[in-house]
py3Dmol code that shows the C-alpha trace and the ligand (Angstrom):
import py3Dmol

protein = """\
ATOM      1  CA  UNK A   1      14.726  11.986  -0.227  1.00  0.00           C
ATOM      2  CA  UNK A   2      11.486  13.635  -0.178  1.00  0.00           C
ATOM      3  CA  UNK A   3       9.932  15.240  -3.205  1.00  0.00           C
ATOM      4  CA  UNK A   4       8.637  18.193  -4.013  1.00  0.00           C
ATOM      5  CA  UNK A   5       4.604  18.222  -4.107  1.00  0.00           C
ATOM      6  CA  UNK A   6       3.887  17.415  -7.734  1.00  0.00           C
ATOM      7  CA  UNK A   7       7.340  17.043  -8.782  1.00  0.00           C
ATOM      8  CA  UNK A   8       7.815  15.984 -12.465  1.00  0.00           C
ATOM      9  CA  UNK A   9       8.456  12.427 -13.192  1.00  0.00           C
ATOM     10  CA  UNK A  10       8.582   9.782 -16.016  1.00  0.00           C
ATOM     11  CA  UNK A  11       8.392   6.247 -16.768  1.00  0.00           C
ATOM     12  CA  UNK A  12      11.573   4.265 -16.209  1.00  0.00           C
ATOM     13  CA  UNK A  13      12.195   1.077 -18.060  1.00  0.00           C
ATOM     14  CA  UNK A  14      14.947  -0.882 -16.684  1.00  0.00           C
ATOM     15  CA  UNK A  15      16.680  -2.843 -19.555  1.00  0.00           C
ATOM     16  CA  UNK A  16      19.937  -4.661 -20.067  1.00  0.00           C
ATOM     17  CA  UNK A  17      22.011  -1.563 -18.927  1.00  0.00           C
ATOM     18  CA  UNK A  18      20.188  -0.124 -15.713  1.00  0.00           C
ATOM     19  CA  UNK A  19      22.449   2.502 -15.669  1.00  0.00           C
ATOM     20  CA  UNK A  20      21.653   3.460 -18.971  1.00  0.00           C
ATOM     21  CA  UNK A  21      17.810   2.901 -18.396  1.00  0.00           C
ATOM     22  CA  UNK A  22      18.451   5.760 -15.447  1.00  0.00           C
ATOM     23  CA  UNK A  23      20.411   7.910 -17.196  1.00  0.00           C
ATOM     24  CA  UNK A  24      17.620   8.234 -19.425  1.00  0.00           C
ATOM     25  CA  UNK A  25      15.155   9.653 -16.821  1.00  0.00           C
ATOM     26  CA  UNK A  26      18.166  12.342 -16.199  1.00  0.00           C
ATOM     27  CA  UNK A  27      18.060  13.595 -20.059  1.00  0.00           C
ATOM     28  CA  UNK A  28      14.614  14.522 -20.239  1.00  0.00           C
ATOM     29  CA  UNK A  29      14.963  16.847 -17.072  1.00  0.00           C
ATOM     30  CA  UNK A  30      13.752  14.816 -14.086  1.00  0.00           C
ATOM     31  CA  UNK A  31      14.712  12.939 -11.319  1.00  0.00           C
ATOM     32  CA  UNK A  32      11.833  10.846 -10.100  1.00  0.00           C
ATOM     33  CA  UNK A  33      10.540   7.595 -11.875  1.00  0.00           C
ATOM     34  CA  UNK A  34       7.866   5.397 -11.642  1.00  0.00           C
ATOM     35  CA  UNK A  35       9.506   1.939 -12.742  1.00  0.00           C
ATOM     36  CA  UNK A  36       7.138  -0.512 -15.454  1.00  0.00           C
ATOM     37  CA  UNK A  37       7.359  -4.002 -14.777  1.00  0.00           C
ATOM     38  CA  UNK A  38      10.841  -5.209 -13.898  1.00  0.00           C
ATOM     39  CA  UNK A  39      12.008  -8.242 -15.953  1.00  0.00           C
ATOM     40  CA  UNK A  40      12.208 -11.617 -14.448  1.00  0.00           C
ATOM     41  CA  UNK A  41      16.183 -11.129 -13.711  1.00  0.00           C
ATOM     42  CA  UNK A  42      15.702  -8.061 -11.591  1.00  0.00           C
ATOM     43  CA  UNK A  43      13.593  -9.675  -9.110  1.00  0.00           C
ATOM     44  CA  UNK A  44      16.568 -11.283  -6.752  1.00  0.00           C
ATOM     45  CA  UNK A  45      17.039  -9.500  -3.997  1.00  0.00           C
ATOM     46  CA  UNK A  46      20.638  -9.071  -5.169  1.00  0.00           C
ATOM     47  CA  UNK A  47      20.056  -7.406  -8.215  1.00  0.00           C
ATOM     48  CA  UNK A  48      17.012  -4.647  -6.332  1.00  0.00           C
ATOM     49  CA  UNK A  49      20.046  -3.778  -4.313  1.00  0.00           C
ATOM     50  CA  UNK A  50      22.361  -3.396  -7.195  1.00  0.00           C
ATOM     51  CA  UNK A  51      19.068  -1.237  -8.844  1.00  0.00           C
ATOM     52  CA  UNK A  52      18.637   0.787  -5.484  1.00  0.00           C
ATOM     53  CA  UNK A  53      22.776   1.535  -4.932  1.00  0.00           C
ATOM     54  CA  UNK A  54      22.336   2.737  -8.386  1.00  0.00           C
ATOM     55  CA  UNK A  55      19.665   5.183  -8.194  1.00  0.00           C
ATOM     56  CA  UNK A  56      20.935   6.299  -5.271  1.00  0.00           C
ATOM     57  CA  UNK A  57      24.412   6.821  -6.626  1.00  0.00           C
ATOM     58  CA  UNK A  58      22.201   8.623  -9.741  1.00  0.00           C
ATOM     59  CA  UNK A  59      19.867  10.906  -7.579  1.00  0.00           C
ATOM     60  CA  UNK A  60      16.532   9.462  -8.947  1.00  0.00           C
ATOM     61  CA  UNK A  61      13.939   8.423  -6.858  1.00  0.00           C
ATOM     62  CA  UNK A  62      11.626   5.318  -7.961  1.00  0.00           C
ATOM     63  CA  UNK A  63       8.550   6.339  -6.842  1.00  0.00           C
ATOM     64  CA  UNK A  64       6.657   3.175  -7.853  1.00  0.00           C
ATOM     65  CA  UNK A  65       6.386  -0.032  -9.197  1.00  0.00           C
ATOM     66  CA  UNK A  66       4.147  -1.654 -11.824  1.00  0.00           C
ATOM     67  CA  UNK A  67       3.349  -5.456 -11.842  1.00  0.00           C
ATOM     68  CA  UNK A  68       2.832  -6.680 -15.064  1.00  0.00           C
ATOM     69  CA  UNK A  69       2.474 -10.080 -16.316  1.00  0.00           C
ATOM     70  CA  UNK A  70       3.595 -12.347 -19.187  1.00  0.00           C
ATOM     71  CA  UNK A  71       0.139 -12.440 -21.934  1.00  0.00           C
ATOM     72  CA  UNK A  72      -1.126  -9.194 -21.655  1.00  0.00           C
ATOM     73  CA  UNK A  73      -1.754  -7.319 -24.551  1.00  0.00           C
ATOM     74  CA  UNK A  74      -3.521  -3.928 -25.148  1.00  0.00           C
ATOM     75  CA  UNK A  75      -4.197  -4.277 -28.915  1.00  0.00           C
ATOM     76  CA  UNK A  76      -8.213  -4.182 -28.896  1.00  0.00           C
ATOM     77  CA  UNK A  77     -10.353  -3.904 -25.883  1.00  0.00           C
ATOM     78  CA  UNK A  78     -12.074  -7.485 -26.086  1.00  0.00           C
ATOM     79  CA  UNK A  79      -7.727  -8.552 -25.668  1.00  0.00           C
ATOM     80  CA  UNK A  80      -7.778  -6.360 -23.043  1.00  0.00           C
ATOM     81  CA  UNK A  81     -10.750  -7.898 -21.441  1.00  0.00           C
ATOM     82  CA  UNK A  82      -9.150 -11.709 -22.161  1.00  0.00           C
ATOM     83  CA  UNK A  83      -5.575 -10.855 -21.214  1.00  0.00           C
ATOM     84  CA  UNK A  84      -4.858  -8.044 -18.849  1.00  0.00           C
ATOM     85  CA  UNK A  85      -4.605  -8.039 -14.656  1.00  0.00           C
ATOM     86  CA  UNK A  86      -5.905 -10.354 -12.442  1.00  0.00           C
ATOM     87  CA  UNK A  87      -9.498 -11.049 -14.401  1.00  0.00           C
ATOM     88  CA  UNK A  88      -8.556 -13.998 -16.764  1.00  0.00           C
ATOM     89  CA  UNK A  89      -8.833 -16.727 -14.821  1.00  0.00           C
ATOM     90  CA  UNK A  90      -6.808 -19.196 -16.190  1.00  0.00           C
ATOM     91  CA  UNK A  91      -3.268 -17.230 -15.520  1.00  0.00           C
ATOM     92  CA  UNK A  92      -4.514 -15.847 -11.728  1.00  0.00           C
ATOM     93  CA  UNK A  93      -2.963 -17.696  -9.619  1.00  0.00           C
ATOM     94  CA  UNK A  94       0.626 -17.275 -11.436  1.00  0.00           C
ATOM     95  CA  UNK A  95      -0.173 -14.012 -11.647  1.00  0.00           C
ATOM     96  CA  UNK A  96      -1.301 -13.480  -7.690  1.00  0.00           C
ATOM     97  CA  UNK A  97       2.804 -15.033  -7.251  1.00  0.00           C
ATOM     98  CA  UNK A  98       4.385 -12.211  -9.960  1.00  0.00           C
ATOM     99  CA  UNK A  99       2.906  -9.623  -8.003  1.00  0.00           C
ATOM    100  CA  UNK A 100       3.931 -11.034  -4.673  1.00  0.00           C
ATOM    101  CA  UNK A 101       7.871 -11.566  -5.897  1.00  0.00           C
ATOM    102  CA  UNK A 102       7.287  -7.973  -8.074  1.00  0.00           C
ATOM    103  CA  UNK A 103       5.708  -6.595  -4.365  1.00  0.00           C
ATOM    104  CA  UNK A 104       9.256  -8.444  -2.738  1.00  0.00           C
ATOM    105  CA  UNK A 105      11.537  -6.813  -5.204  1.00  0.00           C
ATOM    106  CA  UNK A 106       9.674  -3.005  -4.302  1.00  0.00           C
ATOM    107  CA  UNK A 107      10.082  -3.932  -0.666  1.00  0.00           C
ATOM    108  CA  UNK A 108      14.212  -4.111  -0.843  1.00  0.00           C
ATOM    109  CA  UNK A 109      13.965  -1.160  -3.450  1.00  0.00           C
ATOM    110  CA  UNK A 110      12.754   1.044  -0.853  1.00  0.00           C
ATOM    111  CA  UNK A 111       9.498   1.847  -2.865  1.00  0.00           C
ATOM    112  CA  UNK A 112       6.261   1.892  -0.956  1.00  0.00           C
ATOM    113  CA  UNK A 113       4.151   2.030  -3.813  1.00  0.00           C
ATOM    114  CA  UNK A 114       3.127  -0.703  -6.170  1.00  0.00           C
ATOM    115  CA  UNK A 115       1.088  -0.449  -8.687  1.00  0.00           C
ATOM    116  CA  UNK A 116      -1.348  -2.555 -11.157  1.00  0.00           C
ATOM    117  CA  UNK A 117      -3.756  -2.959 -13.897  1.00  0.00           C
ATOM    118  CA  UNK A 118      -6.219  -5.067 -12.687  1.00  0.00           C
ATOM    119  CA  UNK A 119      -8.307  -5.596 -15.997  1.00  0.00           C
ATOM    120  CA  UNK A 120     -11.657  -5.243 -16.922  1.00  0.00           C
ATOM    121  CA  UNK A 121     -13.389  -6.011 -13.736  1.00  0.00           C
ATOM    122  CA  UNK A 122     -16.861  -7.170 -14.338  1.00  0.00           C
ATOM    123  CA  UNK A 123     -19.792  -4.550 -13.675  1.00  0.00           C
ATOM    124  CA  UNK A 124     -22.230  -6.790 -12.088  1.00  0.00           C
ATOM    125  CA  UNK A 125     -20.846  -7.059  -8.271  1.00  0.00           C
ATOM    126  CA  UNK A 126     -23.010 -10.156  -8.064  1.00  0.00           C
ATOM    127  CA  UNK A 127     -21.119 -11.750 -10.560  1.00  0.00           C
ATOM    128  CA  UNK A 128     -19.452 -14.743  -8.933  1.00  0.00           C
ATOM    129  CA  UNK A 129     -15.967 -13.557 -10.876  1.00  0.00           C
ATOM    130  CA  UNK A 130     -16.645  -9.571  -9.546  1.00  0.00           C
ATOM    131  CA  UNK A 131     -16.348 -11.128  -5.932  1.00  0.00           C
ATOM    132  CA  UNK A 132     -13.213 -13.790  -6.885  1.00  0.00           C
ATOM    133  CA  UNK A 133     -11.377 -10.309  -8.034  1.00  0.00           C
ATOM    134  CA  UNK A 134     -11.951  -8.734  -5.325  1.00  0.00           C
ATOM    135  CA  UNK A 135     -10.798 -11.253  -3.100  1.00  0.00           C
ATOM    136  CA  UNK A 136      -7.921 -11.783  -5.146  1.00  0.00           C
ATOM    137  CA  UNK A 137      -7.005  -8.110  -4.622  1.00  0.00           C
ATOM    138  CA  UNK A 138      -7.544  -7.879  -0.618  1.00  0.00           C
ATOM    139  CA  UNK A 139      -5.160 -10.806  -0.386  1.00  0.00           C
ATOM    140  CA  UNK A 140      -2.881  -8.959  -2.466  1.00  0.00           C
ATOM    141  CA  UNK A 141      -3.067  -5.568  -0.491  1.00  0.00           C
ATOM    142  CA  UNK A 142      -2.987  -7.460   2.894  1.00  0.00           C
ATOM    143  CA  UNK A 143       0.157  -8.747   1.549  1.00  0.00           C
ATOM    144  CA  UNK A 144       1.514  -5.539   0.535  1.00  0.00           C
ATOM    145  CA  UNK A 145       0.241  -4.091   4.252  1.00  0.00           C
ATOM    146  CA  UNK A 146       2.454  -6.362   6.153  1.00  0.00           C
ATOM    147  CA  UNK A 147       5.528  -4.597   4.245  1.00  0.00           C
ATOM    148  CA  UNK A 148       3.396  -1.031   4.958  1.00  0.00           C
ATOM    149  CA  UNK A 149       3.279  -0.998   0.681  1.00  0.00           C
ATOM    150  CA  UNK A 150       0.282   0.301  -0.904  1.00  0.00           C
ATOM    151  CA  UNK A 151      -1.265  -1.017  -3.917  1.00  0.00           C
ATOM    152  CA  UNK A 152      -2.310   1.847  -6.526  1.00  0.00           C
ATOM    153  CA  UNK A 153      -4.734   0.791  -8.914  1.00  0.00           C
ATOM    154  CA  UNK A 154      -4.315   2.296 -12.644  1.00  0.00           C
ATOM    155  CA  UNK A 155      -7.452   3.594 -13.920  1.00  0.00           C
ATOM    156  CA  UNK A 156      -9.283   3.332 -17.355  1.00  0.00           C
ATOM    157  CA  UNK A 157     -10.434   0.017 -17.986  1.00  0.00           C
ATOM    158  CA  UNK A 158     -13.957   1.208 -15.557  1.00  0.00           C
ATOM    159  CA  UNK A 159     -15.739   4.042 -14.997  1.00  0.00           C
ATOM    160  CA  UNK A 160     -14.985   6.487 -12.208  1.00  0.00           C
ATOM    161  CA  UNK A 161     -18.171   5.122 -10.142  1.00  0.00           C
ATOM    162  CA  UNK A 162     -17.074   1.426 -10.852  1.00  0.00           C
ATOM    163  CA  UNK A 163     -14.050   1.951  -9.947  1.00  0.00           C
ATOM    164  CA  UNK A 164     -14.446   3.836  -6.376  1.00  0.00           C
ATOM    165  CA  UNK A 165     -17.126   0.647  -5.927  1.00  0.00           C
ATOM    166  CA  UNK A 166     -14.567  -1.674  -6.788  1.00  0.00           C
ATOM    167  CA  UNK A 167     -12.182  -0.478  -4.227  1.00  0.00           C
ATOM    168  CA  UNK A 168     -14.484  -0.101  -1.308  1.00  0.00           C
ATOM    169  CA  UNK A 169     -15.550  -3.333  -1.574  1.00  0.00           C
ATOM    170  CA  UNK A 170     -12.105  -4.663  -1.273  1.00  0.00           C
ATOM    171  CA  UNK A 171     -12.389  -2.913   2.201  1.00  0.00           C
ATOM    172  CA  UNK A 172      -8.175  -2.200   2.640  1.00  0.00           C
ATOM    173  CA  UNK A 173      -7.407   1.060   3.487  1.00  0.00           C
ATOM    174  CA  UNK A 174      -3.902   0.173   1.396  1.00  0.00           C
ATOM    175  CA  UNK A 175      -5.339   0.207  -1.780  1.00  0.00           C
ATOM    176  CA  UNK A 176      -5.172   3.601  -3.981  1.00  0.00           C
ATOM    177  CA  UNK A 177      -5.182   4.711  -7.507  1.00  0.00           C
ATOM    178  CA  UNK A 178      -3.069   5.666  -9.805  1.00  0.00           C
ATOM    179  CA  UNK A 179      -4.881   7.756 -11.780  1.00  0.00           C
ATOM    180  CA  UNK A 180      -4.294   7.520 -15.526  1.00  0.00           C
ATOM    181  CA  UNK A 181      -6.907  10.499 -17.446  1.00  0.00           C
ATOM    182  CA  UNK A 182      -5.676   9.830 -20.859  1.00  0.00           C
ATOM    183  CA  UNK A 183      -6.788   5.881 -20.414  1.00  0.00           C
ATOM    184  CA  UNK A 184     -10.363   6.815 -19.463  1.00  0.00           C
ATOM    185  CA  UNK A 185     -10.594   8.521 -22.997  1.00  0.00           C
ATOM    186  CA  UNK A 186      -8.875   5.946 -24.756  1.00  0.00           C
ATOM    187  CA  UNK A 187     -11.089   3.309 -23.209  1.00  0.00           C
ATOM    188  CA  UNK A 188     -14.300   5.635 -23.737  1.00  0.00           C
ATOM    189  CA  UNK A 189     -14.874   5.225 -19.681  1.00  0.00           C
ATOM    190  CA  UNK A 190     -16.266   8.298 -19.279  1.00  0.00           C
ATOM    191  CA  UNK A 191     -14.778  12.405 -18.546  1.00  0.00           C
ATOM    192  CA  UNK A 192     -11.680  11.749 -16.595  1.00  0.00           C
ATOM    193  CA  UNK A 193     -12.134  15.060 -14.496  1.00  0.00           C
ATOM    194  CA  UNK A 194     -15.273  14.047 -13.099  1.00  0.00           C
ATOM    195  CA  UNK A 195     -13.695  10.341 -12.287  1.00  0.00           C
ATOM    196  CA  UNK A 196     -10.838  12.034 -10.612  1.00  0.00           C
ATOM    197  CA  UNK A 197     -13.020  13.973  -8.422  1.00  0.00           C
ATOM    198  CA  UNK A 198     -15.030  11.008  -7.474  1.00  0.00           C
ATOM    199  CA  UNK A 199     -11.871   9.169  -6.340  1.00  0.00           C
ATOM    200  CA  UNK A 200      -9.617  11.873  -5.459  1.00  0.00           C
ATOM    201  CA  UNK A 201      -8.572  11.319  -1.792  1.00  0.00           C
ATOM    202  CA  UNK A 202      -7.479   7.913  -3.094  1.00  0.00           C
ATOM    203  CA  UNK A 203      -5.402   9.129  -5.362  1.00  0.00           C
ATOM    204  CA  UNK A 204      -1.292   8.329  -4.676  1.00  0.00           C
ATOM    205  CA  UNK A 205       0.173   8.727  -8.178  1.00  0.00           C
ATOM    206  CA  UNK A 206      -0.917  10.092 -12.075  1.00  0.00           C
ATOM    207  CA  UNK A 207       0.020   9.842 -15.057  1.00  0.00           C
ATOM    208  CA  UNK A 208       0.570  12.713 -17.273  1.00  0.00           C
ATOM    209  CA  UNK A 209      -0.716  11.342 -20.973  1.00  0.00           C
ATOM    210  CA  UNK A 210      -3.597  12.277 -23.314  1.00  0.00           C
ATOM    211  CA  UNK A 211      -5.264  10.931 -25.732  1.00  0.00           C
ATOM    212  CA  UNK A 212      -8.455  11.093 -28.415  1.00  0.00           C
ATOM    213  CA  UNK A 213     -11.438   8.604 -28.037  1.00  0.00           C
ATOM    214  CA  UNK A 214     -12.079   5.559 -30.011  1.00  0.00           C
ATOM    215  CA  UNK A 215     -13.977   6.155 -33.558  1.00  0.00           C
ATOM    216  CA  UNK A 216     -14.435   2.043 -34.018  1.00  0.00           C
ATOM    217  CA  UNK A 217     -16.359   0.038 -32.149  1.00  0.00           C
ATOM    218  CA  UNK A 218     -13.646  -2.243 -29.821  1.00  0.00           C
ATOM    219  CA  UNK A 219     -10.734   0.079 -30.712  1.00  0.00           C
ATOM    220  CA  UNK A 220      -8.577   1.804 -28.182  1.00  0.00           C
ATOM    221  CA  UNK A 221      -8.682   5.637 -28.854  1.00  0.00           C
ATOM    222  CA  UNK A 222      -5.146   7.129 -30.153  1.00  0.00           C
ATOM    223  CA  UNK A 223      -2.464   8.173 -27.425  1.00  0.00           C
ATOM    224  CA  UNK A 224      -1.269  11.927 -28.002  1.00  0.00           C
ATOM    225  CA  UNK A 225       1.650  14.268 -27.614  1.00  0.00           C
ATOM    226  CA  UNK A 226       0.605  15.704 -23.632  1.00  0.00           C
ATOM    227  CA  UNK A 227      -2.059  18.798 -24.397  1.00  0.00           C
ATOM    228  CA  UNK A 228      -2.572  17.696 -28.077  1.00  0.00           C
ATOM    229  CA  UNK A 229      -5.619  15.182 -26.412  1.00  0.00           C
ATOM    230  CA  UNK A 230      -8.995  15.456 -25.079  1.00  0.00           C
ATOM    231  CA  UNK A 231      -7.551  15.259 -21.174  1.00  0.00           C
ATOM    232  CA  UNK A 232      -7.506  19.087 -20.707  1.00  0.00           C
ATOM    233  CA  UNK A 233      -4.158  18.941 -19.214  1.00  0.00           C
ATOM    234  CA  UNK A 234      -4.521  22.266 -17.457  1.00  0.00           C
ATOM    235  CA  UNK A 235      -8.205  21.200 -15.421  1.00  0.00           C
ATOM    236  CA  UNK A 236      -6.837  18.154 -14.800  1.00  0.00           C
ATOM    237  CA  UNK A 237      -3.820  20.026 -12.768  1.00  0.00           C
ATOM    238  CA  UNK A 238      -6.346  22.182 -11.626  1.00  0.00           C
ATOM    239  CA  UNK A 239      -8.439  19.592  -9.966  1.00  0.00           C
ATOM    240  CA  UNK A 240      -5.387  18.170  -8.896  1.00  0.00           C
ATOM    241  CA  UNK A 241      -5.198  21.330  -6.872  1.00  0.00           C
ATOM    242  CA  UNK A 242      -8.009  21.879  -5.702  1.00  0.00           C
ATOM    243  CA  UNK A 243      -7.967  17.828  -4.394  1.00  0.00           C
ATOM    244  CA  UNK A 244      -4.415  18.513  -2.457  1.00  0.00           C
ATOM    245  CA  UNK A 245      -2.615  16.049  -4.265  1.00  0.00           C
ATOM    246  CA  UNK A 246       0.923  16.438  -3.269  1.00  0.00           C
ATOM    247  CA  UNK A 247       2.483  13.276  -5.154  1.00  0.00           C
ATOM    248  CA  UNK A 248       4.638  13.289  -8.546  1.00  0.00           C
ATOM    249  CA  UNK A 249       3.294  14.208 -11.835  1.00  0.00           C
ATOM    250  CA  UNK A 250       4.316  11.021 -13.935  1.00  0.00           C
ATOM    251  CA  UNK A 251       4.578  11.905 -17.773  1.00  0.00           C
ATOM    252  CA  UNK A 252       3.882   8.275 -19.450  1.00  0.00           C
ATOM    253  CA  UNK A 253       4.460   8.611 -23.346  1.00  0.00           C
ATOM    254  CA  UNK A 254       4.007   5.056 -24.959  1.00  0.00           C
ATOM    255  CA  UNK A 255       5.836   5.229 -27.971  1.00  0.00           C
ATOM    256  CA  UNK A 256       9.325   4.220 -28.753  1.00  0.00           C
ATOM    257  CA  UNK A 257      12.404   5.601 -30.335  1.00  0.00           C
ATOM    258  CA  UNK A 258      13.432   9.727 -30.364  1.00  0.00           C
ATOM    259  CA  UNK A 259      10.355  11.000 -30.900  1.00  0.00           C
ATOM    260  CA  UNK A 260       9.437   9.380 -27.238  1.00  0.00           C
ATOM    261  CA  UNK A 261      12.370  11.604 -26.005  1.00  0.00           C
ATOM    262  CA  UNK A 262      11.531  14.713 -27.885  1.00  0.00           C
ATOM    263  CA  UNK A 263       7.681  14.698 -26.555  1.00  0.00           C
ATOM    264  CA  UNK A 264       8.411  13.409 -22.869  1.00  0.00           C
ATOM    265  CA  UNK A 265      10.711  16.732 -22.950  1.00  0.00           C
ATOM    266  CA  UNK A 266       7.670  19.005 -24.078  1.00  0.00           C
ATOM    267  CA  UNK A 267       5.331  17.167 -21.995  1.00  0.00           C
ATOM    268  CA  UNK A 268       8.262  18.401 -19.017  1.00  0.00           C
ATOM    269  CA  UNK A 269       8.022  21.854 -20.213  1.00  0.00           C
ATOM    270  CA  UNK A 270       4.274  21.999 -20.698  1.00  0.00           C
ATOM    271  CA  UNK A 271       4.025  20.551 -17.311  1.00  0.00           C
ATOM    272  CA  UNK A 272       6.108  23.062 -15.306  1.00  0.00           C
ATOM    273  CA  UNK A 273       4.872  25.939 -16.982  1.00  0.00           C
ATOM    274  CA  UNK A 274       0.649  25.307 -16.096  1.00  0.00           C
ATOM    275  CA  UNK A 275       2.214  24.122 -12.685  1.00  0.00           C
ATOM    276  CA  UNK A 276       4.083  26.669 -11.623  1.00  0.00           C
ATOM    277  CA  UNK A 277       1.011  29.366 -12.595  1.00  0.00           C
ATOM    278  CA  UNK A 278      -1.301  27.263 -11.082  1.00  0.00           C
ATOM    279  CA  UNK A 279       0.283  26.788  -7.700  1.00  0.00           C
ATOM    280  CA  UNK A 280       1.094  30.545  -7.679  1.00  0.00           C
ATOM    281  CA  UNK A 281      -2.082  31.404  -8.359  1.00  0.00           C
ATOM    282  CA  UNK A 282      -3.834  29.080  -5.412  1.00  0.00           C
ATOM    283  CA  UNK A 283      -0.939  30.220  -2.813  1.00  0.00           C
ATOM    284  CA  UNK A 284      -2.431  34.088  -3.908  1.00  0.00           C
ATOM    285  CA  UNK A 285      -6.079  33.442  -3.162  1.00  0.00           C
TER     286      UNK A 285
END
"""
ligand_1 = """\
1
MG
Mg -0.802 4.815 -17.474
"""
view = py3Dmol.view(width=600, height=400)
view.addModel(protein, "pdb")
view.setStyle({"model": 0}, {"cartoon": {"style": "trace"}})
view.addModel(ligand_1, "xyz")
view.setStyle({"model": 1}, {"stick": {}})
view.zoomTo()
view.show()
């Protein structure tokens, strides 16, 4: 089923009880999901079928799907920088396979999206590991192509202009972002409304989160309650706009227990009301 342009969506965690993990998306007002990582025993074909049925038989859409892989963390940004995406070297290859089978288990799920961190990809492009990434990622996006799957690329860990370099050297016309404005500020990466204009035709999914910068040295800023940050929730659907960007509005809240409920359901409002206005006021120009 099609979706609305900028139709409200959240992150879906699929746990023990899928149905539960589902019904969850449901109580907070929305019906579209982008799904995190899926844990080892969802990735038989069997059990993406069992997911899909599911969803279907629930009337939420999964939108997109995140690799992740065993040994990340995102405590401090030198763990970052040693753990996360395809960069460390030691765990690549493994990795390169998690994606594939995580790529597989999209492909039967019906979702044409999949989506990764890649790490912190070096700045110097004549670093020797800068070119080994990016190879890395064109085999991984050529093997997305052959099932028509793009790969969206979350943002934060570079700045905008790295970033848009990054993915034109990879040379794939399947690779996209999935642009994340509250990482760029946690990070310290730079404005995230100037990044999203520099890579805004690429642009296939966001996520609606803020944040505040870092105050130490190393630290990852503080996530936020969605228009309690520095994002500027309201440009950033603004620019969103003004770039044509049709696809969901993914609210991504990374904290657990109610509270996580309560402010994913705010973020909802918050999000529909500076929508709505928005769009009404660009179809009156
Ligand atoms: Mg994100």
């Amino acid at each position: 089923m099609a979706l609305e342009p900028m139709a409200i969506g959240v992150m879906l965690g699929v746990g023990e009880d899928p149905r539960e993990s589902i019904q969850k998306v449901l109580d907070v007002g929305v019906t579209n999901a982008q799904m995190g990582r899926p844990g080892d025993e969802w990735l038989k074909p069997e059990k993406a079928k069992e997911l899909k049925k599911l969803a279907k038989q629930m009337g939420v859409t999964i939108t997109t799907v995140f690799c992740g892989f065993d040994g990340e963390s995102y405590d401090d940004i030198p763990t970052v920088q040693k753990t996360v995406g395809f960069v460390p070297k030691a765990p690549r290859k493994a990795r390169v396979k998690k994606a594939k089978e995580i790529a597989d288990f999209a492909k039967v799920l019906g979702v044409k999206v999949v989506a990764a961190h890649v790490g912190f990809v070096p700045e110097d492009r004549r670093d020797p590991e800068y070119r080994a990434i990016v190879r890395t990622v064109r085999a991984f996006a050529d093997y997305l192509a052959k099932s028509k799957q793009k790969l969206s690329l979350e943002t934060g860990q570079e700045t905008g202009p790295c970033l848009l370099r990054f993915i034109e050297d990879i040379r794939r016309p399947n690779v996209k972002v999935n642009f994340d404005p509250a990482n760029m500020i946690l990070y310290g990466t730079g404005g995230p409304i100037e990044a999203l204009k520099l890579v805004g035709k690429l642009v296939v999914g966001v996520h609606a989160k803020d944040g505040v910068g870092p105050t130490k040295k190393n630290q990852l800023g503080t996530e936020t309650p969605l228009g309690k940050g520095e994002v500027g929730i309201k440009r950033f659907i603004q620019t969103l706009i003004d770039l044509k960007y049709k696809g969901p509005l993914t609210i991504e809240r990374e904290i657990t227990g109610p509270q996580q409920k309560k402010d994913i359901i705010k973020a909802r409002k918050l999000l529909e009301r500076i929508r709505d206005k928005l769009l009404a006021a660009a179809a009156g120009k």
